[in-house]
Backbone bond lengths (Angstrom), bond angles and torsions (degrees), N, CA, C in turn:
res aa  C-N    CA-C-N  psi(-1)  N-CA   C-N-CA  omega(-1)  CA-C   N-CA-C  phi
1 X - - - 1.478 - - 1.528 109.14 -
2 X 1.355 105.92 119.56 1.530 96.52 163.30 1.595 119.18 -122.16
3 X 1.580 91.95 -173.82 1.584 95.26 -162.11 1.299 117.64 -91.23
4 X 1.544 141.46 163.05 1.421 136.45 177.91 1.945 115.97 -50.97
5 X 1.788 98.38 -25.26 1.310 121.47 166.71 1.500 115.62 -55.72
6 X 1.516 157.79 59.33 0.984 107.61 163.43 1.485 168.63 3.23
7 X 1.126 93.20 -23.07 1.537 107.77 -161.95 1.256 102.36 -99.82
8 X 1.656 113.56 -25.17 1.583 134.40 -162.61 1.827 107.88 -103.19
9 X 0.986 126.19 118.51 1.470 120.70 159.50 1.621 106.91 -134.27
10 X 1.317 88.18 169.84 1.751 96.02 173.33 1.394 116.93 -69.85
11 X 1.285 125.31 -17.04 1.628 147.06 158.53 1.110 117.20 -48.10
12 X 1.673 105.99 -49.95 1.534 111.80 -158.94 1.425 127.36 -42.94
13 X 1.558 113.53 -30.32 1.472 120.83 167.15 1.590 108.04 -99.51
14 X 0.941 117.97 27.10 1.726 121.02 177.00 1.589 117.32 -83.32
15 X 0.967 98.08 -45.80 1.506 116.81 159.64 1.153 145.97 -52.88
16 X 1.411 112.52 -19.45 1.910 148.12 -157.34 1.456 101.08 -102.04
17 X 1.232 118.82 151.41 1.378 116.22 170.85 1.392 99.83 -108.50
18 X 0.986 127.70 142.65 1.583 134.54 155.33 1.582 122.52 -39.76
19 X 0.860 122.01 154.30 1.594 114.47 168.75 1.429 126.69 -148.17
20 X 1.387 120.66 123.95 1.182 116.56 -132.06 2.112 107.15 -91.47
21 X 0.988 115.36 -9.07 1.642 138.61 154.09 1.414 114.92 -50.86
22 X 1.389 141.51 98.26 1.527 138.49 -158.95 1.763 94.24 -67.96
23 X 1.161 106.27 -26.97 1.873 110.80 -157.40 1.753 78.59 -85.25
24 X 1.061 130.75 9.70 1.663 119.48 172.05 1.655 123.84 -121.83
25 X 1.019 95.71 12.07 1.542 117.14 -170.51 1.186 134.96 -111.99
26 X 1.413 128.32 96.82 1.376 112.39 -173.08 1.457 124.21 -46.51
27 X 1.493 115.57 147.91 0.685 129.81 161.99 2.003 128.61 -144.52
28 X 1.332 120.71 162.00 1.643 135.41 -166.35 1.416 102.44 -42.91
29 X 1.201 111.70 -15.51 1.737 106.95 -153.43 2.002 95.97 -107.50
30 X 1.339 108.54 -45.91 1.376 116.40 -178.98 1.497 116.98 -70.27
31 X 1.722 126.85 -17.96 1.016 159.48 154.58 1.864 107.69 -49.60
32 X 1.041 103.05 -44.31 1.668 116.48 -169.73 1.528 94.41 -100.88
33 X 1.126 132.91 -40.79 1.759 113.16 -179.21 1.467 98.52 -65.79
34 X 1.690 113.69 -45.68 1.369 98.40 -159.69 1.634 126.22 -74.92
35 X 1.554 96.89 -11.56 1.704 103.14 176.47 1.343 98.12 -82.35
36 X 1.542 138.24 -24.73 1.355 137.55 -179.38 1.793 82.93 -50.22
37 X 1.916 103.14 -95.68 1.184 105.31 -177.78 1.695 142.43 -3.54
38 X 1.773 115.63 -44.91 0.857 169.44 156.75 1.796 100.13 -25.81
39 X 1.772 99.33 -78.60 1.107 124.30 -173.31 2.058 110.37 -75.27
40 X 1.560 98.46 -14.43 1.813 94.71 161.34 1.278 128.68 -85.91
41 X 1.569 106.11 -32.19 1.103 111.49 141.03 1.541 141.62 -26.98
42 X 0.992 107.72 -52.43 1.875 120.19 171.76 1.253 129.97 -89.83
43 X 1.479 93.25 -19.57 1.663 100.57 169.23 1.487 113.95 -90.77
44 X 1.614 112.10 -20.23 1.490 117.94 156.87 1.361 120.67 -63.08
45 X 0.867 129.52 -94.32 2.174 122.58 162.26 1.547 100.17 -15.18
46 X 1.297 127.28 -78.82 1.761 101.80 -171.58 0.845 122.75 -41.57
47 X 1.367 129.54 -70.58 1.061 132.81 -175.41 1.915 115.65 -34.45
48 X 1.151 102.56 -32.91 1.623 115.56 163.57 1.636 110.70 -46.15
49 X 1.082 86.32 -52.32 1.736 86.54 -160.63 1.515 101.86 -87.90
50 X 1.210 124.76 -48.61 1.219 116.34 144.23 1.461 130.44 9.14
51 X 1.588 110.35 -84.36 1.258 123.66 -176.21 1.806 113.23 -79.49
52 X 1.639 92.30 -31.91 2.197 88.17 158.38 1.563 107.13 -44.20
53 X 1.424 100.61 -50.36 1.555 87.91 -151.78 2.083 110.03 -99.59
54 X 1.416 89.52 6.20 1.924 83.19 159.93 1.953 116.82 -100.32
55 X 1.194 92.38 -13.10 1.696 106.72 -171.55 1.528 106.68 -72.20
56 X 1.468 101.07 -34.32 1.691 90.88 173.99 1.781 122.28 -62.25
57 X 1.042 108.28 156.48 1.526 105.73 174.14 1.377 127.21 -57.31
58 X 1.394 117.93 -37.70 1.325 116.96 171.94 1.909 103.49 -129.24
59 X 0.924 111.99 91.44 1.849 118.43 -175.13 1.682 90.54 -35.81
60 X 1.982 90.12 132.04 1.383 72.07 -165.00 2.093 67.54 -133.74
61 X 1.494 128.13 153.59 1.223 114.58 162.72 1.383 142.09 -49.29
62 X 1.848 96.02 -38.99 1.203 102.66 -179.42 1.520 123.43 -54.27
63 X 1.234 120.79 -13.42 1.463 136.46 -145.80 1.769 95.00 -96.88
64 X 1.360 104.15 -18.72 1.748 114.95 175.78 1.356 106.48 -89.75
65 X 1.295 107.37 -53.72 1.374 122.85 -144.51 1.263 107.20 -36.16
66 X 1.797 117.22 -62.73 1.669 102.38 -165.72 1.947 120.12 -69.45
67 X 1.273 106.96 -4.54 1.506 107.13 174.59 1.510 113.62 -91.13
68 X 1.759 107.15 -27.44 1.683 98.27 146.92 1.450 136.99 -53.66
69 X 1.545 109.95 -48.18 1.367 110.03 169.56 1.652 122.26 -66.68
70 X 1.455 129.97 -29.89 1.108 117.57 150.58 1.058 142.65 -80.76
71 X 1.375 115.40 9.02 1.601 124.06 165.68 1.549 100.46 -99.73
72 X 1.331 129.99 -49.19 1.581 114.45 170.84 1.635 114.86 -53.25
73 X 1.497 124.35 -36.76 1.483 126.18 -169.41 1.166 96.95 -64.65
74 X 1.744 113.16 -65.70 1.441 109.12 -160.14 1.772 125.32 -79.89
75 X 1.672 95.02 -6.97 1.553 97.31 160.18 1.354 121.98 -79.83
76 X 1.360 113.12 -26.32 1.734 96.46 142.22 1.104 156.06 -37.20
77 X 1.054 97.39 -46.91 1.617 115.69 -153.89 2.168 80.30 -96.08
78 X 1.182 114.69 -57.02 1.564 119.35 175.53 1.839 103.69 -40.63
79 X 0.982 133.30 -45.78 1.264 132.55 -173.91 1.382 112.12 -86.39
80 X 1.489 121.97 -38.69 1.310 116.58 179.48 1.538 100.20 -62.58
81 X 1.261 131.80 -47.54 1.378 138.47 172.07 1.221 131.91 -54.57
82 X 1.418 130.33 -0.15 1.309 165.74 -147.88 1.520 102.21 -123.33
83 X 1.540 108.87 -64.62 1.585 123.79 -177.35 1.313 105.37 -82.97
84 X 0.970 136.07 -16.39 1.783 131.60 152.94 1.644 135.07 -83.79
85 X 1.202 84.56 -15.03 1.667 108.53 176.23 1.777 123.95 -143.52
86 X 0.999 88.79 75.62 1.835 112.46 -150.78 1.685 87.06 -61.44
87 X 1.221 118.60 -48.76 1.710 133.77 -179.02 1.294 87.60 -51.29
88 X 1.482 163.07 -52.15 1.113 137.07 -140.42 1.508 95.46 -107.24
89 X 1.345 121.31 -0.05 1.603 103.78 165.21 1.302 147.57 -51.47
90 X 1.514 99.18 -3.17 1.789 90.93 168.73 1.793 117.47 -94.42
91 X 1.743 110.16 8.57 0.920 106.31 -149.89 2.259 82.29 -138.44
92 X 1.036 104.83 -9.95 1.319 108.10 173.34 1.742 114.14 -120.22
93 X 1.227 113.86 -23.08 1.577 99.31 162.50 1.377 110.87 -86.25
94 X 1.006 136.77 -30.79 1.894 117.20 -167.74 1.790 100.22 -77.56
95 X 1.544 127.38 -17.88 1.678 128.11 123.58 1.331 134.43 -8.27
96 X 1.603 99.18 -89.40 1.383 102.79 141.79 1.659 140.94 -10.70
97 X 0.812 100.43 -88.50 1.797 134.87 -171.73 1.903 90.73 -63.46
98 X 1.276 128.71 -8.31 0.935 132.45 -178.57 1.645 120.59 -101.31
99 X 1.395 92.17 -48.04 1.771 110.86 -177.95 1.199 105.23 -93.53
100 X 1.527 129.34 -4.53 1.814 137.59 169.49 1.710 107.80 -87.48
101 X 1.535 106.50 -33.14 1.126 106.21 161.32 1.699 132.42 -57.28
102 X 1.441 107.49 -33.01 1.712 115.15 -177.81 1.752 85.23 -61.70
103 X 1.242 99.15 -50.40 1.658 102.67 -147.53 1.625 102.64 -57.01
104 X 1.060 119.26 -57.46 1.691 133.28 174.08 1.494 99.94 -56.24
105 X 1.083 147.29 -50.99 1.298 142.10 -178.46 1.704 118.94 -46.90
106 X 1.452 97.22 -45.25 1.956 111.71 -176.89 1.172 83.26 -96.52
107 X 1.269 167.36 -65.15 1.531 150.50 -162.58 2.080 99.23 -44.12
108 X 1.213 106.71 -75.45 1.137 111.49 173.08 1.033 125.55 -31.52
109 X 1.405 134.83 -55.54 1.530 150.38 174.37 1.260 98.00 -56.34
110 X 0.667 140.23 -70.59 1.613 142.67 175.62 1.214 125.64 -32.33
111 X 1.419 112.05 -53.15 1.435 140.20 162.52 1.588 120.18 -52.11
112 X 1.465 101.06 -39.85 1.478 124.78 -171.19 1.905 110.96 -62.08
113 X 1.759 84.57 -57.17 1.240 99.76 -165.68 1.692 102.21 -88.22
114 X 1.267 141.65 13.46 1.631 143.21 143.12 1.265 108.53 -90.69
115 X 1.580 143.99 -45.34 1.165 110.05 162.71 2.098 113.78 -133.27
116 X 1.199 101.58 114.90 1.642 97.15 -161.84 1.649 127.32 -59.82
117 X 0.861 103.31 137.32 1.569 96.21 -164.20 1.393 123.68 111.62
118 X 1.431 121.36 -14.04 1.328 131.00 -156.52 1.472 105.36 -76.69
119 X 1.678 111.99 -30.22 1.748 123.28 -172.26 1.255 113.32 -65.30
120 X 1.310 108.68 -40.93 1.336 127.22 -166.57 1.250 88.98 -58.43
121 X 1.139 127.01 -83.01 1.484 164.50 -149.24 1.887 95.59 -43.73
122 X 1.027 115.53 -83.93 1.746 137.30 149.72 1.265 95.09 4.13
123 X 1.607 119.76 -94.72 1.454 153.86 175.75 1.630 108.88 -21.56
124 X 1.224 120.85 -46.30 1.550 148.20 -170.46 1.868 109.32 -67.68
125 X 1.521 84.04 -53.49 1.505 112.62 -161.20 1.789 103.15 -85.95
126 X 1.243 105.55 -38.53 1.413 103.48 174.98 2.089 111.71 -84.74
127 X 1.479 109.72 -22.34 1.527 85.22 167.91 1.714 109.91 -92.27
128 X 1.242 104.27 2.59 1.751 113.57 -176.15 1.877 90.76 -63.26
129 X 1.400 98.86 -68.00 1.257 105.67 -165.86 1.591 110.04 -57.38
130 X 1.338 129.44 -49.71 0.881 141.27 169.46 1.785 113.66 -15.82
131 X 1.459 106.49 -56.94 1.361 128.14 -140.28 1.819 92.47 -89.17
132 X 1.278 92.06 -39.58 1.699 108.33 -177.89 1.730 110.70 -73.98
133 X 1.215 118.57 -50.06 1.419 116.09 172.31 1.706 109.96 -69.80
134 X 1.193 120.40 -3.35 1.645 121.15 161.24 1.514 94.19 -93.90
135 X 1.241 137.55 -50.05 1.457 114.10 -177.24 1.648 121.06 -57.86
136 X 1.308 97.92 -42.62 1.760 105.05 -176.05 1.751 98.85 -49.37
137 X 1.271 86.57 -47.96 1.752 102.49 -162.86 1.664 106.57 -48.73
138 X 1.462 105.31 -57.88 1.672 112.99 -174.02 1.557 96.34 -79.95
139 X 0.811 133.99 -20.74 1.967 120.00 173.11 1.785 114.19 -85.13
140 X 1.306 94.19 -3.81 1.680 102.38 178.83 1.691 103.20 72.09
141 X 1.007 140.95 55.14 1.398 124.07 -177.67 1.375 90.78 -103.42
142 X 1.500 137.41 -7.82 1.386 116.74 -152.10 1.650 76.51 -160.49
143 X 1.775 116.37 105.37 1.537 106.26 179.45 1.593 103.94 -115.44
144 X 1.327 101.41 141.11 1.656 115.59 -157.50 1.642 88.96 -75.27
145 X 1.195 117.83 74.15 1.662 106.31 158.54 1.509 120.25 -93.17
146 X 1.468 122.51 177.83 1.426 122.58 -153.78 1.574 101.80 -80.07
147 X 1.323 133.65 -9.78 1.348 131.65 152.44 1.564 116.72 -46.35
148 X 1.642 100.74 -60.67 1.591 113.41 -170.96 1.659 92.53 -61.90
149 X 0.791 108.89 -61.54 1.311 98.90 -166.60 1.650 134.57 -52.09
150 X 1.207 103.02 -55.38 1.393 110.69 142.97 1.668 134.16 -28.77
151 X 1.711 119.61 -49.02 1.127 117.23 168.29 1.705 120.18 -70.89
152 X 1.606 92.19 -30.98 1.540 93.03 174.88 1.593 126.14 -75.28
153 X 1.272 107.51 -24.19 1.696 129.49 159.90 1.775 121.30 -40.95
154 X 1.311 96.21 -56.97 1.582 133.93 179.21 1.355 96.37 -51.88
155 X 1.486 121.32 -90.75 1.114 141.69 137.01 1.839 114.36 24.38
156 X 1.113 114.78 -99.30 1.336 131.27 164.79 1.570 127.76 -39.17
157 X 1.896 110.31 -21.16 1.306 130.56 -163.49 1.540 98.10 -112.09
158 X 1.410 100.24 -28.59 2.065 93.76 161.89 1.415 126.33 -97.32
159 X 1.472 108.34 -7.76 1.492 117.60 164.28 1.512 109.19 -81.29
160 X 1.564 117.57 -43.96 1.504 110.17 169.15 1.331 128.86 -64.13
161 X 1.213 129.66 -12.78 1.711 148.08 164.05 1.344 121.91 -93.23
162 X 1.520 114.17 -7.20 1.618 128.76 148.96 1.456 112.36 -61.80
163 X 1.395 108.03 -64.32 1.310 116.86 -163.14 1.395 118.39 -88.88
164 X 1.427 116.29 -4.78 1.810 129.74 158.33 1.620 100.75 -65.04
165 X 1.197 113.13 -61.91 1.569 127.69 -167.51 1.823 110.42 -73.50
166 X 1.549 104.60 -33.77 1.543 99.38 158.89 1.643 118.95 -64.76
167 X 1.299 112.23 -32.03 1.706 116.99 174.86 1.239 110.98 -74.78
168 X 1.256 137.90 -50.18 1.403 129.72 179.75 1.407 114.86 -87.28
169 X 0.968 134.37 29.76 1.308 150.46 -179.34 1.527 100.34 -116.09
170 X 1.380 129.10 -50.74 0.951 147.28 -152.12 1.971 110.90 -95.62
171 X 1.521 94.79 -21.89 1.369 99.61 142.44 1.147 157.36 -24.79
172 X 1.606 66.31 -65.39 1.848 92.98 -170.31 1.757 104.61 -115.76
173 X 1.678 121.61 52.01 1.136 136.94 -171.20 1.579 126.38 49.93
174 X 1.205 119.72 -7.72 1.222 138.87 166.64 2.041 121.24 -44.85
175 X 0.889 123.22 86.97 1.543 113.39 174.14 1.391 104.16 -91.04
176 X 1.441 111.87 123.42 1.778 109.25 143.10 1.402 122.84 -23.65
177 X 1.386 129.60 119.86 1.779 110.66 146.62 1.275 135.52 -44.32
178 X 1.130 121.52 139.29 1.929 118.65 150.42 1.590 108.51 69.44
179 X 1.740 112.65 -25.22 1.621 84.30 172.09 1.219 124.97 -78.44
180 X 1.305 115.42 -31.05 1.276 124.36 -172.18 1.796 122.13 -81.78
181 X 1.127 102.24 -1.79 1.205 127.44 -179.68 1.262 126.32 -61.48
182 X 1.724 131.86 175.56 1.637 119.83 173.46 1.812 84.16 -123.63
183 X 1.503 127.26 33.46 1.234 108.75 139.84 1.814 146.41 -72.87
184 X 0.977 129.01 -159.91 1.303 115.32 -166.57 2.072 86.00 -93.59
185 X 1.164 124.58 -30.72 1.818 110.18 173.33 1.236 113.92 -71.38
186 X 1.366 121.47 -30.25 1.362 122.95 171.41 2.171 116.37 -73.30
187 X 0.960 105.32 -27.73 1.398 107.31 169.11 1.666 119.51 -85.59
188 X 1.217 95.42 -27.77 2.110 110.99 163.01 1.400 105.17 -69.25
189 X 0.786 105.78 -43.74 2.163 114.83 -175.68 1.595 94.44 -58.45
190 X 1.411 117.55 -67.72 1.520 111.27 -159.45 1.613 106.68 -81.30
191 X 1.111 115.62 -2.10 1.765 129.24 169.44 1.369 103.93 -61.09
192 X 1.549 114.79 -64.05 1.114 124.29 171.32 1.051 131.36 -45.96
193 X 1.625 110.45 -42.87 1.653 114.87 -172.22 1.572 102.51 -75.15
194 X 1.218 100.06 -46.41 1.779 111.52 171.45 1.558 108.12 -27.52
195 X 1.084 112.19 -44.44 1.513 117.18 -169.25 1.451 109.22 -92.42
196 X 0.915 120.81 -35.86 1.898 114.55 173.70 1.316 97.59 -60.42
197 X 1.497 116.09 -61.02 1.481 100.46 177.23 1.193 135.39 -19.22
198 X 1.445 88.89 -67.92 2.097 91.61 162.72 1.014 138.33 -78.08
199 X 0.891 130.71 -9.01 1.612 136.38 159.36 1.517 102.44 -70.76
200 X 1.362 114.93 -26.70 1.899 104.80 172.56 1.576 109.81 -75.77
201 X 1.860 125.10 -15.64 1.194 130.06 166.87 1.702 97.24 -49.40
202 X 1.527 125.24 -64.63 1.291 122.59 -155.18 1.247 104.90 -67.24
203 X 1.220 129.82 -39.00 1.561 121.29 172.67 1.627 137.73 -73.55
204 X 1.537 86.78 -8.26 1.805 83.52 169.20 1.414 102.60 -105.73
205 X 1.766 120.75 -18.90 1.742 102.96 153.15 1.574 128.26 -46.90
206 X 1.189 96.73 -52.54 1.329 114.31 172.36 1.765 111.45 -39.72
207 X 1.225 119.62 -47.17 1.322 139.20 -159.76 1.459 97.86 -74.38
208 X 1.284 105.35 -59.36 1.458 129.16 -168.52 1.808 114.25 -58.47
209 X 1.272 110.41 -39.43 1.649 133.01 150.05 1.414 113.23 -44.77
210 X 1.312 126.35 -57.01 1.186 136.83 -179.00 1.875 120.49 -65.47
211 X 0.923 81.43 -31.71 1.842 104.42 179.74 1.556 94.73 -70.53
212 X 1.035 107.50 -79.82 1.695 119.51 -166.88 1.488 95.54 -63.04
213 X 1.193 141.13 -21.84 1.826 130.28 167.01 1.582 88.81 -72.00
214 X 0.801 128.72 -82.80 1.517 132.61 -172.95 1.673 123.36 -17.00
215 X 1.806 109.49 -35.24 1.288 115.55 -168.58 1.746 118.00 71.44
216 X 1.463 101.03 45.03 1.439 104.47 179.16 1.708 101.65 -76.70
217 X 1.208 102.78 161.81 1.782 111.29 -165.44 1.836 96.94 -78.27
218 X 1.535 91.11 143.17 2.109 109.14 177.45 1.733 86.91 -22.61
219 X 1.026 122.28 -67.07 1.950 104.98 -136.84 1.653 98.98 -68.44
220 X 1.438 127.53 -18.86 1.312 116.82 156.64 1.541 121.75 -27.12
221 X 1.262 105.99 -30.74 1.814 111.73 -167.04 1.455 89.83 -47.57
222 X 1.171 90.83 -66.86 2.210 124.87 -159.85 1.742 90.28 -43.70
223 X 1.250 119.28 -60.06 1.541 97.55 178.97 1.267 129.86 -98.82
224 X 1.364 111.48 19.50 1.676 117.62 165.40 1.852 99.77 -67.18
225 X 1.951 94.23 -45.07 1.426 104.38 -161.36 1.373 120.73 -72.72
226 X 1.565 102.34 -12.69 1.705 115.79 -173.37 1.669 91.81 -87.48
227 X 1.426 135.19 -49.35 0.966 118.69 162.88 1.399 143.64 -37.09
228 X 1.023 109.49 -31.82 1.641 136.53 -162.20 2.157 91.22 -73.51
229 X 1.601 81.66 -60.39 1.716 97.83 -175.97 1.721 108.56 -72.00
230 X 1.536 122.18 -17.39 1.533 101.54 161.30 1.769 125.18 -59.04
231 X 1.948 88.17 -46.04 1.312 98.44 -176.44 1.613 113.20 -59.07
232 X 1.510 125.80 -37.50 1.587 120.18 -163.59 1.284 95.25 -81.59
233 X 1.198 136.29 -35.32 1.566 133.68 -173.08 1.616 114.34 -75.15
234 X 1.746 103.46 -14.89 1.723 75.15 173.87 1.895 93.82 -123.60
235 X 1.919 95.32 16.17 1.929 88.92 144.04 1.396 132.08 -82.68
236 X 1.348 120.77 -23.16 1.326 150.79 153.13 1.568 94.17 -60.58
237 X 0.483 130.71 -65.02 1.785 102.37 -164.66 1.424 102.58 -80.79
238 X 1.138 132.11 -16.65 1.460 113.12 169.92 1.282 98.19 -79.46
239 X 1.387 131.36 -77.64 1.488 121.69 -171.21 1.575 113.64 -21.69
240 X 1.434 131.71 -45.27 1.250 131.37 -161.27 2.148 94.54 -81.71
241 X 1.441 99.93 -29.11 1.799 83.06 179.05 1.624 113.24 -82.30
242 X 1.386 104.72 -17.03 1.767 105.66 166.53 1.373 112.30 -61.27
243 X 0.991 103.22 -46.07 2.204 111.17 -167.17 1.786 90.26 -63.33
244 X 1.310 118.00 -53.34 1.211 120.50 -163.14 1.751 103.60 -64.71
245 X 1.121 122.22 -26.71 1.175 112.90 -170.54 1.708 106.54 -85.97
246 X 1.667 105.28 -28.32 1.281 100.72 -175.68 1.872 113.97 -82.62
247 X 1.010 87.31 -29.91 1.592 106.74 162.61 1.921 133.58 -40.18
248 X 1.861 72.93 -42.32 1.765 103.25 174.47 1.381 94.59 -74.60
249 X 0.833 154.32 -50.84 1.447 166.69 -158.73 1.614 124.25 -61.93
250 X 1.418 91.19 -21.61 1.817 107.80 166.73 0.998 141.46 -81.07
């Protein structure tokens, strides 16, 4: 069974040897400094691009653009390399978390400067949610059993085959209807996605619990935490295309 996370499966520590040294062992707490860490990382690079693209005289996109495309390319290629080589995560997510930052930085700026206020707003809403799907999570109101998980899997696997088929469609001049839209199906669409998102928060806590009971080895931290930051970065970017759509709407 895996999780709406990519990055996360019930496997993910299957592979790991235990280690019998406590000072060698992941654990919940080293997991949370390092996605902190993780997350300065990304707020360092945005903020980069950020200030590229308000410093010019008239904010212009182009002035982002190519540090967007190499922060979306190479945060690919950094994460796919991450989930194949789990051992090199202390040395391929803070990479990551670096070149996701360009990308979120010129998305934002962009975003910023069509409707003002919108970053903030995004930023707010994604550690709001954040903070709340860790409370549900640690009070048990919502327990990740193989039902939940499964629907949330499902879930995540028809939103990821939306947005494959919205890109290659889009190729070849083709747009989807109404999802992409600032109608009322297009603002239901990203409502929805909004919410798988977070419900993939509770399952890589969940995951992340399981790891550190298990005694998966220290560099587990590094990709519990790179996980953590796939999932908030593409909750943050949905939250910021909801605001924008409702935004459009004024």
């Amino acid at each position: 069974m895996t999780t709406g996370n990519p990055t996360l499966t019930e496997n993910t520590f299957a592979g790991v040897r235990p280690y019998a040294g406590t000072d060698e062992v992941m654990s919940v707490q080293g997991a949370v400094n390092r996605a902190a860490l993780l997350l300065l990382f990304v707020l360092a690079t945005a903020g980069w691009t950020w200030h590229l693209y308000f410093r010019s005289p008239e904010p212009n996109p182009a002035v982002v653009a190519p540090w967007l495309m190499v922060g979306a390319l190479g945060g690919l290629v950094a994460a796919l390399i991450t989930v194949f080589k789990q051992e090199w995560a202390p040395v391929t997510a803070p990479i990551y978390a670096l070149l996701e930052g360009l990308f979120l930085g010129g998305i934002s700026s962009v975003a910023e400067s069509q409707y003002p206020g919108i970053v903030m707003q995004a930023v707010g809403l994604t550690f709001g949610t954040c903070l709340a799907m860790l409370l549900i999570y640690t009070s048990g109101l919502i327990k990740a059993t193989e039902n939940f998980k499964m629907g949330v899997f499902a879930a995540t696997g028809g939103i990821f085959l939306v947005y494959i088929a919205s890109f290659v469609l889009g190729l070849f001049g083709v747009q989807v209807p109404y999802i992409h839209g600032g109608g009322w199906i297009g603002i239901g669409f990203s409502i929805f996605v909004v919410t798988v998102a977070a419900l993939n928060l509770v399952l890589d806590f969940d995951l992340i619990d399981s790891g550190a009971r298990q005694g998966a080895p220290k560099y587990m931290e590094w990709y519990a935490a790179f996980a953590l930051m796939v999932t908030l970065i593409w909750l943050y970017i949905e939250i910021l295309r909801l605001l924008m759509k409702l935004r459009g709407r004024d």
